[in-house]
TIKE-771397 format. One line per 4 residues: for each residue x, y, z of C-alpha. Coordinates in steps of 0.1 Angstrom, whole numbers. Example, Ala and Ser with C-alpha at 12.3 -4.5 7.8 and 13.67 -1.06 7.14 Angstrom:
% TIKE-771397
123:-45:78 | 137:-11:71
***
This chain:
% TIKE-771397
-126:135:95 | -115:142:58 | -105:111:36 | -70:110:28
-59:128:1 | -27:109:-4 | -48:83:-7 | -73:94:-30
-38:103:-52 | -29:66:-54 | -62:57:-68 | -57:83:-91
-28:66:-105 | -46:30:-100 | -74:45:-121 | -48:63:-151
-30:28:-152 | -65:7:-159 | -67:33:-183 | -48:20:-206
-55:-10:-231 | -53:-46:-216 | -21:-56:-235 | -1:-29:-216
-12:-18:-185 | 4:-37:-151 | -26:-32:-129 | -66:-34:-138
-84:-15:-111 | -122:-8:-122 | -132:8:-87 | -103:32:-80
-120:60:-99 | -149:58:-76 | -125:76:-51 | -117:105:-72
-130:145:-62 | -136:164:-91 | -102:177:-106 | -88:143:-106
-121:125:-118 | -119:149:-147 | -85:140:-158 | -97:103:-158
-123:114:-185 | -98:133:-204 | -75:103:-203 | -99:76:-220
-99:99:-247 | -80:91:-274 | -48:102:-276 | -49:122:-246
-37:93:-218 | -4:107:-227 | -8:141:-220 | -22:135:-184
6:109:-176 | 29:132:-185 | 14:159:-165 | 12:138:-134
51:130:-138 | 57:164:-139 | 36:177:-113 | 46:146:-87
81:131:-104 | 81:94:-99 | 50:90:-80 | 28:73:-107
54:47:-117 | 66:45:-85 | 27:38:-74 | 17:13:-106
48:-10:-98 | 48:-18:-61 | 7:-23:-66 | 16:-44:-92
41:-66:-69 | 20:-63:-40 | -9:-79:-61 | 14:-105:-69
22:-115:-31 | -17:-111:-30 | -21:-139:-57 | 5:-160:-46
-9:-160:-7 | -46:-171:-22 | -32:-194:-42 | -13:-216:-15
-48:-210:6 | -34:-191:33 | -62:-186:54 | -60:-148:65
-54:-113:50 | -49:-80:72 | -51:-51:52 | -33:-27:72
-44:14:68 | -65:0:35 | -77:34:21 | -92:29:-7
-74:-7:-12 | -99:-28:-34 | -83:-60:-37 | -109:-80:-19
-126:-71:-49 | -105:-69:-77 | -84:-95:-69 | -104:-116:-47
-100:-146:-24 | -106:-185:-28 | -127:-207:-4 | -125:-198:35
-94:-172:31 | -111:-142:52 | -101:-105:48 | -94:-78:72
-95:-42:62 | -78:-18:94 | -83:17:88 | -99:48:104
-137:42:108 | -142:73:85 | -122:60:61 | -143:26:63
-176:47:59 | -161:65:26 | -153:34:12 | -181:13:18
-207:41:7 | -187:44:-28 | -184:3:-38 | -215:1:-28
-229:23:-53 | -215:-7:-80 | -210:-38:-59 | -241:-56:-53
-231:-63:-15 | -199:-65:5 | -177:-94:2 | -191:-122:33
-152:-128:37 | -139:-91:44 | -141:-77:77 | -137:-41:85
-116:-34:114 | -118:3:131 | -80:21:143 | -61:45:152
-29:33:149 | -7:55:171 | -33:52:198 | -51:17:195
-38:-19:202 | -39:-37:170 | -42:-68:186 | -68:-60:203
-89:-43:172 | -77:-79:149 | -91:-102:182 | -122:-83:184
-130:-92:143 | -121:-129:145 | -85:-129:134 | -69:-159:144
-30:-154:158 | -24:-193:151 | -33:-192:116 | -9:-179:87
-14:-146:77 | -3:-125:48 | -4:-89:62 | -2:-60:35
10:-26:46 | 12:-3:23 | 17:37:21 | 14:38:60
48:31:77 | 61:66:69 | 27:84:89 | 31:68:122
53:75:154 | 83:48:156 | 64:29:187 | 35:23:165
59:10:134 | 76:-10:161 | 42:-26:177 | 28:-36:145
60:-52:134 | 67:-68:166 | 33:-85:165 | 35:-97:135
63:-112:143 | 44:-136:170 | 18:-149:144 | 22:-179:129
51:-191:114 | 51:-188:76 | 32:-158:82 | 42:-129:57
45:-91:59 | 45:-64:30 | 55:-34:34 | 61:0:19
87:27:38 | 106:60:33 | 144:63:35 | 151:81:66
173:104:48 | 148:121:30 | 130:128:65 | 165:142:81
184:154:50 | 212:133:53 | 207:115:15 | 200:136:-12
171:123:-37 | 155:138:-64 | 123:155:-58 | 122:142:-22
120:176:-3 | 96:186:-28 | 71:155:-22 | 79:161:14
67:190:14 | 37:187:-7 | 27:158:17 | 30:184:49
9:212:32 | -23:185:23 | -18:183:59 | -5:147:60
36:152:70 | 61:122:72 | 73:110:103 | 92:81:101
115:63:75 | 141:35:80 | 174:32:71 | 177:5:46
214:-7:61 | 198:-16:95 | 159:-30:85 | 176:-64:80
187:-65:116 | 155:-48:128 | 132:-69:114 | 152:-99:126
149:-89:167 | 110:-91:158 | 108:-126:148 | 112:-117:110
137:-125:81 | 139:-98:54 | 128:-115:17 | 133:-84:-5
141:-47:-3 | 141:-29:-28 | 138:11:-40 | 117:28:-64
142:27:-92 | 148:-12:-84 | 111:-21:-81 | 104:1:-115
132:-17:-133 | 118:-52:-123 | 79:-42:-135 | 86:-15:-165
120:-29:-180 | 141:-10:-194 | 117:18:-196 | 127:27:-161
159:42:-175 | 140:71:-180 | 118:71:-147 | 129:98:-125
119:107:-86 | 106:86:-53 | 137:66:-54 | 134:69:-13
102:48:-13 | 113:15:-2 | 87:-22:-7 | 102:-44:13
89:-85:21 | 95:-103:48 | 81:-137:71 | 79:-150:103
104:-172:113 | 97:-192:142 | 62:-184:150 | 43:-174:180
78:-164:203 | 72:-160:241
***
């Protein structure tokens, strides 16, 4: 199996964004360029040179419109739930379809708080063989966890690594909702929903009118079907009017939803006045309300 190219795309932008000097950039990701093929490796290079960083940003805006800033700000709210989860000692992270997620690493985790990466075993290999090549060993609290998510039981795969249902559990899931088949959204969601109450989810998600036509947004048949020809189509979005209420019969109450543009103007300012495109990418927040239902 290939490694995702979507994937390798968001560490692209990880790796233009740590780029940039301390005092500006929104997210410091030393590994993400490990993931790069050779075009995109290149551009890095031509980016630390001065005066250049510019050039390639704008190039990336023009070639993907919105992606990059779209990308730097929900990583750098995501990383925020991730620091506020280690720092009330919640006991358990499940990385959900990690990719090339580093965060275990970048980030890291305080006393016993273990981590779970679940991804495609191929994905784990790819990953592994590249931090290993600067990480003196892998982290003794992360835990690789092998799936197929339309066709494996997640519960199952998280049992089988030690995850414990009863304790709290911040699970991040991001850039994978809008991949799956709607019973594979619907039995991760619905299982998170039985964990422990407190427990929180993270996740990323398409408007469904981009994937029917029914909402018009910039760019988004044009990222749609760039996605389809690197052989990695959409397939499921939500509607934002009705996730409150989804969400809800699963045993979890909606924190935050918000779009591209409204997650931009939160991180950039009022810079995001002038950031264009992926305005039908959706982070949304949520926890567990009750805990563990029958």
């Amino acid at each position: 199996m290939q490694s995702s190219r979507t994937a390798e795309y968001m560490a692209f932008f990880r790796a233009l964004e740590t780029v940039r000097p301390a005092g500006q950039r929104l997210i410091f990701d030393p590994f993400a360029a490990l993931f790069l093929q050779t075009a995109l490796a290149q551009a890095i290079r031509l980016a630390k040179i001065p005066g250049l960083r510019g050039l390639v940003e704008r190039y990336a805006d023009w070639r993907l419109p919105g992606a990059r800033t779209s990308a730097i700000a929900r990583t750098h709210l995501i990383d925020a739930a991730w620091n506020r989860a280690v720092s009330e000692g919640i006991p358990q992270i499940v990385i959900l379809g990690a990719g090339y997620d580093c965060r275990a690493y970048r980030l890291g985790v305080a006393g016993p708080t273990v981590v779970f990466e679940v991804d495609h075993p191929a994905t784990h290999a790819i990953k592994r063989e590249r931090l290993l090549q600067v990480a003196p060993a892998i982290p003794a609290n992360l835990r690789f966890a092998a799936i197929d998510f339309n066709r494996e039981s997640l519960p199952d795969v998280l049992a089988a690594s030690g995850f414990e249902r009863q304790q709290r559990t911040l699970f991040l899931w991001e850039g994978v909702t809008n991949y799956l088949t709607e019973p594979a959204v619907d039995a991760v969601l619905h299982y998170a929903g039985t964990c422990e109450r407190g427990s929180r989810m993270v996740f990323t998600y398409v408007h469904r009118g981009v994937l029917d036509g029914s909402v018009e947004f910039f760019g988004g048949e044009k990222v749609r079907r760039d996605v389809a020809a690197l052989g990695e189509p959409w397939t499921f979005g939500f509607d934002p009017a009705e996730l409150r209420a989804y969400l809800r019969q699963r045993n979890l109450e909606l924190d935050y939803d918000a779009s591209a543009r409204e997650y931009r103007r939160e991180c950039f300012g009022a810079r995001s006045a002038s950031m264009k495109g992926y305005g039908f990418y959706h982070l949304a927040m949520a926890h567990v309300a009750e805990g563990n239902p029958t």
